[in-house]
C-alpha positions in Angstrom: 33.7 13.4 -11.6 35.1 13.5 -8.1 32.7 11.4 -6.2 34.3 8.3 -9.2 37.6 9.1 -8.4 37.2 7.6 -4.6 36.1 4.3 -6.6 38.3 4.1 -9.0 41.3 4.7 -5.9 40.0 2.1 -4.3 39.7 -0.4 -6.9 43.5 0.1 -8.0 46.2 -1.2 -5.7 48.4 0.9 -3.6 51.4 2.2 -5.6 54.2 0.4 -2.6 52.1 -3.0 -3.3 52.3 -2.5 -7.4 55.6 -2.1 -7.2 55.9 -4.9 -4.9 53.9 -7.1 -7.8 56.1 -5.7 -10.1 59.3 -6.7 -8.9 58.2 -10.1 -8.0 56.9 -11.0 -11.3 59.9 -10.0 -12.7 62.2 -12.0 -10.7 59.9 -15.6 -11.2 60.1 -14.9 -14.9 63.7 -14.2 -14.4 64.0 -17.4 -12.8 61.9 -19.3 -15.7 63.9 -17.6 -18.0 67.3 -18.6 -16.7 66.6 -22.7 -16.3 64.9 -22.6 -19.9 67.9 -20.7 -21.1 70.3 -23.9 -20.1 67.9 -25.9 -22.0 69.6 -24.6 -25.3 72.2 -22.6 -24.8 74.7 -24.6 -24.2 73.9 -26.6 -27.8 75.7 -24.1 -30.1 79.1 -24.5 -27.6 79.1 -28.3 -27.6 82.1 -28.0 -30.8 84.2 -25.6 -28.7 83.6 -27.7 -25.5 84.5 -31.1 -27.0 87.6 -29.2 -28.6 88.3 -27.3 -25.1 87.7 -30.1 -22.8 88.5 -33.1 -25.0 85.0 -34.4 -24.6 84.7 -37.9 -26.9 81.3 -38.0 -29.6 79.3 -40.0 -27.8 80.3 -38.7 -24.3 79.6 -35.1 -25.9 75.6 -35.6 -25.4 75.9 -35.8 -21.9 76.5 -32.6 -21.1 72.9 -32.0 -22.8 71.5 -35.3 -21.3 72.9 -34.6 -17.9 70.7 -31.6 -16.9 67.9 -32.8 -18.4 67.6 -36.5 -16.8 68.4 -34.7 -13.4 66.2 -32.1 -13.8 63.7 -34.3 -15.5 63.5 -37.2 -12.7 63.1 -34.7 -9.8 61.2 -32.5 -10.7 57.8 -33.8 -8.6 59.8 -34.5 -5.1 61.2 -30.6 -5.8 57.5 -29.6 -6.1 56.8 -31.2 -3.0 59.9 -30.5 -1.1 58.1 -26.7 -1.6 54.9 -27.9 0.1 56.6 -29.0 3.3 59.6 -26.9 3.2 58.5 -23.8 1.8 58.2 -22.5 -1.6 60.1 -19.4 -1.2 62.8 -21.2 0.6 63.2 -24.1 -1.9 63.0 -22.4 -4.4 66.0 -20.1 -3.4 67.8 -23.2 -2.2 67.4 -24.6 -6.1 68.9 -21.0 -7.5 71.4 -21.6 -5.3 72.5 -24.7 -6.1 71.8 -23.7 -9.9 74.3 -20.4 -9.7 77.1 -22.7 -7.7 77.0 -25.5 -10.5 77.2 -22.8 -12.9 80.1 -21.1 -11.8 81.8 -24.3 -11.9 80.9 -25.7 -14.9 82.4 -22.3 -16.4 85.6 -23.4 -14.4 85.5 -27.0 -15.7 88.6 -28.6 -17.0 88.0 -31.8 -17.1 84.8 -33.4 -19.3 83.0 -35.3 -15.8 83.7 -31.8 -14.0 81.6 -30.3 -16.6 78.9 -33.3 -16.3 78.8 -33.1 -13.1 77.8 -29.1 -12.8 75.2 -29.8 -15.4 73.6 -32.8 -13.0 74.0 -29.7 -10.3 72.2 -27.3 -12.4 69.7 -30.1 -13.2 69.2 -30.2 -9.5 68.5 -26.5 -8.6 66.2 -26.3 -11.2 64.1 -29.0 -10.6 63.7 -27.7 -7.1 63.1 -23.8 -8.5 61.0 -24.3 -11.5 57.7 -25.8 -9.8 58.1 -23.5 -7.3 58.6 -19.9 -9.2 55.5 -21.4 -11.0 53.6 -21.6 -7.6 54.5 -18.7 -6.1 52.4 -16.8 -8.9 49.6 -17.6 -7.2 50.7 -16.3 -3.9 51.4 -13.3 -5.7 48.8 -12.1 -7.6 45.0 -12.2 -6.6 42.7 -14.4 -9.2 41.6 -12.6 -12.2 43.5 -10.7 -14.8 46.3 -9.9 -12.4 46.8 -13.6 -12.4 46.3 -14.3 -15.8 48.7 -11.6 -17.1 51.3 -13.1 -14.8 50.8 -16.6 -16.1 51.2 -15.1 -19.6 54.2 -13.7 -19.0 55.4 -17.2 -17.5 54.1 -19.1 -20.6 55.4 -16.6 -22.7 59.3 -17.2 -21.1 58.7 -20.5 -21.2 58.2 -20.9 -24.6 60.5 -17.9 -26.0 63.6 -19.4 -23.5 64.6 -22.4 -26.0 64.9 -19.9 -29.2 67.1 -17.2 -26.6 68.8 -19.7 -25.4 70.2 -20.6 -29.1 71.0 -16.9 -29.9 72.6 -16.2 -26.4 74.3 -19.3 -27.0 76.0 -18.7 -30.1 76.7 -14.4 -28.9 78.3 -15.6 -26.4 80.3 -18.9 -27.8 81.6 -16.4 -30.3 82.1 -13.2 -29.0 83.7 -14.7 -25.4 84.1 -18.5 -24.9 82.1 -21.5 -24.6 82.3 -20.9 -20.4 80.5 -17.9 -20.7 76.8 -19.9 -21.0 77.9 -20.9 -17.6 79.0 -17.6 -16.2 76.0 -15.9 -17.7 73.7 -17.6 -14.9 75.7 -16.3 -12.0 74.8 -12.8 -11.9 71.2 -14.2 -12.7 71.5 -16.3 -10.1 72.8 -13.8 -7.4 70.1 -10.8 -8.2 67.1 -13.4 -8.0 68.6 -14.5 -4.3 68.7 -10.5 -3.3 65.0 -9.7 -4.9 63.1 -13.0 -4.1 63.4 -12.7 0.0 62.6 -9.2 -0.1 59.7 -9.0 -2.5 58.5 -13.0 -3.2 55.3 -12.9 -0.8 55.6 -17.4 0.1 52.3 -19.2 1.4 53.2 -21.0 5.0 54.9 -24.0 5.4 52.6 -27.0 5.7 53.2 -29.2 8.3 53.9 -32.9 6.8 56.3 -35.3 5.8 57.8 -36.5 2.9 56.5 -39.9 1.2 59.7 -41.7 1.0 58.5 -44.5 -1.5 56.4 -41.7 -3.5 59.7 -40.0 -3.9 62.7 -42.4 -4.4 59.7 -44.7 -7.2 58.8 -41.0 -8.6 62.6 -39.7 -9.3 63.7 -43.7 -10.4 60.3 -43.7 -12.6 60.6 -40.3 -14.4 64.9 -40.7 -14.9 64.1 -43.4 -16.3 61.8 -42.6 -18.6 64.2 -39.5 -19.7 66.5 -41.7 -20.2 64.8 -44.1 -22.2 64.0 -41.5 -24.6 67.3 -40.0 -24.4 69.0 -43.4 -25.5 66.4 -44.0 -28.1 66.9 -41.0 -30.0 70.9 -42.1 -30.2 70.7 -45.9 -30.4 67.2 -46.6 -31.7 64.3 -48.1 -29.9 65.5 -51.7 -30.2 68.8 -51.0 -28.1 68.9 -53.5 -25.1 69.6 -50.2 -22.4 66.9 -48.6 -24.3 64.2 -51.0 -23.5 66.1 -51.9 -20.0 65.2 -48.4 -19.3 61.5 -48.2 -20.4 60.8 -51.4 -18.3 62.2 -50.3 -15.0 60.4 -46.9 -15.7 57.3 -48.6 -16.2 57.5 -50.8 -13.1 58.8 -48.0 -11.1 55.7 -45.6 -12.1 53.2 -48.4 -11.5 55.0 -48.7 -7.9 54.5 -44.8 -7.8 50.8 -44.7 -8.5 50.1 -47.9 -6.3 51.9 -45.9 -3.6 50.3 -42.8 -4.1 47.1 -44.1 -4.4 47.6 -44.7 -0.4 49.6 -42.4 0.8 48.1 -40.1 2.8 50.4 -36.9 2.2 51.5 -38.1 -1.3 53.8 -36.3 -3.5 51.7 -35.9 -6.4 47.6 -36.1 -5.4 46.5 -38.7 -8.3 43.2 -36.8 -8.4 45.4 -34.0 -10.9 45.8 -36.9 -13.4 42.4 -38.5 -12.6 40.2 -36.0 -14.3 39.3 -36.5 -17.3 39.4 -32.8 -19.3 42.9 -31.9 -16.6 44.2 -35.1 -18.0 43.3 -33.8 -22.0 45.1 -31.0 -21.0 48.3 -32.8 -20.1 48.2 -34.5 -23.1 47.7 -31.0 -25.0 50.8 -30.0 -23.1 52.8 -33.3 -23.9 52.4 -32.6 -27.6 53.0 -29.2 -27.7 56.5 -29.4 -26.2 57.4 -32.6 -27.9 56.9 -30.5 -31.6 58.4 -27.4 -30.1 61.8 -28.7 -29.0 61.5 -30.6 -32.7 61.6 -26.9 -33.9 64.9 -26.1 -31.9 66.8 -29.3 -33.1 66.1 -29.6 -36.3 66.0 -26.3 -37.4 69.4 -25.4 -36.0 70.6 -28.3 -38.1 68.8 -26.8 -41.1 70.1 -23.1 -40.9 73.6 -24.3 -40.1 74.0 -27.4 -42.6 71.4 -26.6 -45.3 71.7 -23.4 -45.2 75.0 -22.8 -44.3 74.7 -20.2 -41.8 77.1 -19.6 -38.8 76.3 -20.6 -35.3 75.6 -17.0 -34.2 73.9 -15.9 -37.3 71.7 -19.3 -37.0 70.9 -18.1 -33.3 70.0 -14.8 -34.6 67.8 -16.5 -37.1 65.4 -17.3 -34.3 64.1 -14.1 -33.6 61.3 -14.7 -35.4 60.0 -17.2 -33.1 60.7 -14.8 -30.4 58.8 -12.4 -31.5 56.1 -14.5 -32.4 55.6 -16.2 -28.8 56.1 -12.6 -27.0 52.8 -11.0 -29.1 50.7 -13.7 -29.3 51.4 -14.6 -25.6 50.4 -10.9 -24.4 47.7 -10.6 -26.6 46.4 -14.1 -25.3 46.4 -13.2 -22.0 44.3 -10.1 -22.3 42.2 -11.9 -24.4 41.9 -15.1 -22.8 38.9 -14.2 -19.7 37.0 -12.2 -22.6 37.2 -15.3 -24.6 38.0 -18.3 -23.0 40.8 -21.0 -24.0 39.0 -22.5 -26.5 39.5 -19.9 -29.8 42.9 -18.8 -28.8 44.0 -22.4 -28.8 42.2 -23.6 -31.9 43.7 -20.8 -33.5 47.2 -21.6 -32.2 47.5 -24.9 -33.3 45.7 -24.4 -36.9 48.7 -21.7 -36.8 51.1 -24.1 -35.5 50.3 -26.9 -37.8 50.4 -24.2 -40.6 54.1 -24.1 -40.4 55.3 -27.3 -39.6 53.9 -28.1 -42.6 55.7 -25.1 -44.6 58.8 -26.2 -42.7 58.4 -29.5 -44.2 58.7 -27.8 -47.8 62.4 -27.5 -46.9 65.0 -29.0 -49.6 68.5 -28.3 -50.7 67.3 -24.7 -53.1 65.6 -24.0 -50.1 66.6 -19.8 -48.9 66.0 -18.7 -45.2 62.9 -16.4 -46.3 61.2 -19.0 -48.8 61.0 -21.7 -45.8 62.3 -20.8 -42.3 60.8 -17.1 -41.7 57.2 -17.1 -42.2 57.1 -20.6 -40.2 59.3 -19.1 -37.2 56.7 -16.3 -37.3 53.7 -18.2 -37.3 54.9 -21.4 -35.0 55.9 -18.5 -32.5 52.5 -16.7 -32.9 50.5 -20.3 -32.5 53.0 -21.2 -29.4 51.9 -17.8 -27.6 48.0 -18.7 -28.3 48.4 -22.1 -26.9 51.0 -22.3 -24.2 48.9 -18.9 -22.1 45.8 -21.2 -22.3 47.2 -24.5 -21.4 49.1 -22.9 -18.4 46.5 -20.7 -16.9 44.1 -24.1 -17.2 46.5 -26.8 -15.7 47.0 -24.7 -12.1 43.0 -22.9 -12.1 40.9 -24.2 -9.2 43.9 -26.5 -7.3 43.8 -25.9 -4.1 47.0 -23.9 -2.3 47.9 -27.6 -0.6 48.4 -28.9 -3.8 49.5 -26.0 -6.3 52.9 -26.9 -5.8 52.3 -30.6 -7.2 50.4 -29.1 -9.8 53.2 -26.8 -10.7 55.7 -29.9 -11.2 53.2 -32.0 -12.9 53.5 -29.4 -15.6 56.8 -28.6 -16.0 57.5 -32.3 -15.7 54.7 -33.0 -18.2 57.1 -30.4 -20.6 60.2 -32.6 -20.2 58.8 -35.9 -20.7 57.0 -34.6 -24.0 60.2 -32.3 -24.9 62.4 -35.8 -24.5 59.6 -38.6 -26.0 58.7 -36.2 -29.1 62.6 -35.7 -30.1 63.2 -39.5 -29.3 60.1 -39.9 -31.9 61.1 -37.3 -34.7 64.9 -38.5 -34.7 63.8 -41.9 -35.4 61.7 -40.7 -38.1 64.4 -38.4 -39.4 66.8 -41.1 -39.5 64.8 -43.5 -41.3 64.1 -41.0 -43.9 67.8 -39.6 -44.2 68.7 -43.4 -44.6 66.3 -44.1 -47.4 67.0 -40.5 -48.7 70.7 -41.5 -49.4 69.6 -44.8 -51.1 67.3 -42.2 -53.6 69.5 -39.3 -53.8 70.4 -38.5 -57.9 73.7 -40.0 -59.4 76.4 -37.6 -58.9 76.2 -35.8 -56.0 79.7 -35.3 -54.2 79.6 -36.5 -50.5 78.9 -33.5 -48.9 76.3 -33.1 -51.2 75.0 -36.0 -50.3 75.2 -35.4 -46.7 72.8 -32.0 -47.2 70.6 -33.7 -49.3 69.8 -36.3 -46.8 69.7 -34.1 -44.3 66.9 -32.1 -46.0 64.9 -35.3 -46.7 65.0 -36.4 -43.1 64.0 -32.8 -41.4 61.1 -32.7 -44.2 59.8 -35.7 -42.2 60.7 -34.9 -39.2 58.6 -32.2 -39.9 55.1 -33.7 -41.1 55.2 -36.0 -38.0 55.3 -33.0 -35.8 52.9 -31.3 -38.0 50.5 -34.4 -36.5 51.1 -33.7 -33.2 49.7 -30.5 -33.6 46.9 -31.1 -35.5 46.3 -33.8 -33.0 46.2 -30.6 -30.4 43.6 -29.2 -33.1 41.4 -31.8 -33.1 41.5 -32.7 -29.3 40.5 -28.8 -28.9 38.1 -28.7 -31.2 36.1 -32.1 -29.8 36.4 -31.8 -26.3 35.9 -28.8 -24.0 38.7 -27.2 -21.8 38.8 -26.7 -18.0 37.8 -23.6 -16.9 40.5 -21.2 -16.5 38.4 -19.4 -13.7 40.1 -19.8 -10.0 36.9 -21.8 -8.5 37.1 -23.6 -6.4 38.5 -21.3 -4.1 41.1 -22.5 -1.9 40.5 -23.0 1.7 41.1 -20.1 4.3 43.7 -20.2 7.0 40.7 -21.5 9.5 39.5 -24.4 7.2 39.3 -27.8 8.3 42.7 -29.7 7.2 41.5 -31.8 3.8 38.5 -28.7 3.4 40.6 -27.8 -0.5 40.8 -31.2 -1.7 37.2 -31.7 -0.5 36.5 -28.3 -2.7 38.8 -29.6 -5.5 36.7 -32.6 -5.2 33.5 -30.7 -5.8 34.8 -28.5 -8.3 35.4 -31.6 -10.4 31.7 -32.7 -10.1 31.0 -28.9 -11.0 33.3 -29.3 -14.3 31.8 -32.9 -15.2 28.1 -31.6 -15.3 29.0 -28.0 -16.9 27.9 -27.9 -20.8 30.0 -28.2 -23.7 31.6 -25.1 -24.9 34.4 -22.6 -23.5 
């Protein structure tokens, strides 16, 4: 008995540094937390903004639209700008910024005032983001430390959309739309006093910044954003719509010929190049592109179907909530005994499960016969896949890189979260159209209007059912990467290029390993 307790001392960390790990990983899931919050939260004000500020209809969507294209389009030079600057220091810079445009978007009395703080929001967390997401790994040593911290990450990142909505619709009701502002300040302001004293930040590396790489990467991915922005308004046959699309595409094309060169570029194309890191992109892509689908279409169904109030259609999330925060802590425990591949068939078989129950939805439809057991089980799916796809996109990138790595990925969840809503609202409004056309003799027009409504969402639906059965099958064919931290990064006394010569090998490694988990 006592000649184990010496060992088992020695194998736990010391209680100053456990604290220390503590407090960190609270304050980068805080940070997570507060930029996905102002994804969402700011959807169930938009009535009592466009009444308070005298915002027009269409103008109205900007003050979405604004924080996502910015945050959206910069989101790989604010990974960099964390190589070369610092990933502690950038990313308090970004919560900085973030908290300002905050407090003054509260303060707004004017609608560009309030489009403008959302653009300044959009800013600090593209700079942020990548960088709380890096900082994990200078944080936590590989192995189930690591793992449990990515969980908790994945599991904010998903949960953040569905709090955002109930937050949203507390505060909107309780105080006044300028509270989903104000509520980032004090956010803000405890991550800037934890983050300097208990954030542990990997050394600058010397460098510059690839100007082309950077100005054809931000013009590339806002307008891409953009595009898909403008086609879930206008449609894809809008003149600005397809303007958009074409200068995206010959701005990326500019980006990867540049890359492709450069010899400190902002975005190594090797992350993209691999074959089963690629898959896992595309995993990524899908995933988001259903799960925003969820947040916008099942707002609209609690609130015009099935009549609920905006804070009562918030609270109607919690479900989801709960769903991601189980199946995310249970993944991560279970994810180094089992490896990616179960927990993520499972999660999308779950997944699929209830978009395809949520497609059941109709006018006689109640909360409990269509909305709750899919909330539940699209949560519990969401958890399974989003710890998996995580841990796997930033395993074996070496520390000159992991920042890139970190804002491929959350840029990889913006483009899908804008492309799959741009897809799904086309379908929904083709269906709604034809739905109206259909709809039984009789009906008075707000009748009508619900009925349509219900016919659209239903289709909405069963195309994002697809993408995640597409997840399923892509799972289920092709085998994950790894989720172990191999190849190691390089030590303080490698030779400069010794990590992307390991990366390198590690990819050879992957390529010749045998199918399975």
């Amino acid at each position: 008995m006592s000649s184990s307790s010496p060992e088992k001392t020695a194998a736990e960390p010391p209680p100053q540094e456990a604290r220390r790990a503590r407090i960190a990983l609270v304050t980068i899931v805080t940070c997570q937390l507060m930029l996905v919050l102002d994804i969402t939260i700011v959807n169930v004000a938009l009535p009592r903004i466009r009444e308070t500020l005298g915002f027009s209809a269409t103008d109205l969507a900007w003050v979405i639209n604004a924080y996502t294209l910015a945050y959206g389009g910069l989101l790989l030079l604010g990974g960099r700008a964390g190589d070369l600057l610092g990933r502690r220091a950038t990313l308090l810079g970004g919560i900085a910024v973030f908290t300002i445009a905050s407090l003054l978007g509260g303060l707004s009395t004017e609608p560009w005032m309030l489009i403008a703080a959302r653009v300044g929001q959009g800013v600090g967390a593209a700079c942020a983001s990548p960088n709380a997401l890096a900082l994990i790994a200078a944080n936590f040593p590989p192995g189930p430390a690591r793992t449990r911290a990515m969980g908790a990450w994945a599991a904010v990142a998903g949960v953040g959309g569905s709090i955002g909505l109930i937050a949203g619709g507390m505060l909107t009701t309780w105080l006044s739309w300028r509270w989903v502002m104000f509520i980032n300040v004090p956010f803000g302001l405890v991550i800037l006093l934890l983050a300097p004293r208990y954030l542990r930040t990997p050394p600058r590396r010397e460098g510059r910044f690839d100007a082309a790489g950077a100005l054809s990467s931000v013009v590339g991915l806002a307008s891409l954003v953009y595009g898909f922005i403008r086609a879930s308004s206008d449609g894809w046959g809008d003149g600005r719509t397809l303007g958009a699309f074409v200068l995206a595409v010959v701005a990326l094309a500019v980006f990867a010929g540049v890359e492709s060169r450069a010899a400190q570029p902002v975005v190594p194309l090797r992350l993209v190049a691999e074959a089963s890191r690629a898959r896992t992109y595309l995993l990524l892509l899908l995933l988001t592109g259903s799960m925003l689908s969820m947040f916008f279409f099942g707002t609209q169904v609690l609130q015009e179907v099935l009549g609920l109030s905006a804070l009562r259609a918030g609270l109607a999330f919690l479900p989801l909530s709960l769903g991601i925060l189980v199946s995310a802590s249970r993944a991560s425990k279970l994810l180094p005994k089992v490896g990616p591949k179960p927990l993520m068939l499972v999660g999308a078989a779950l997944s699929t499960g209830a978009m395809l129950w949520l497609a059941q939805v109709s006018v006689t439809s109640s909360y409990t016969s269509v909305v709750l057991g899919p909330l539940l089980m699209f949560g519990a799916g969401l958890g399974l896949l989003f710890v998996p796809l995580s841990v796997s996109l930033v395993a074996g990138v070496p520390a000159e890189h992991s920042g890139a790595a970190a804002s491929m990925m959350v840029t990889t969840q913006q483009v899908g979260g804008s492309l799959g809503l741009a897809v799904l609202v086309t379908v929904f409004g083709s269906a709604a159209r034809h739905a109206r056309g259909d709809a039984p003799a009789g009906l008075a027009p707000g009748e009508l209007a619900r009925y349509a409504l219900a016919h659209g969402v239903a289709e909405a639906f069963t195309v994002g059912a697809i993408f995640v059965a597409v997840i399923f099958l892509i799972v289920l064919l092709t085998r994950p990467i790894p989720v172990g931290d191999a190849p190691r990064p390089p030590g303080p006394d490698a030779a400069p290029g010794a990590g992307a010569a390991a990366f390198d090998r590690g990819r050879q490694d992957d390529a010749d390993a045998p199918l399975g988990t």
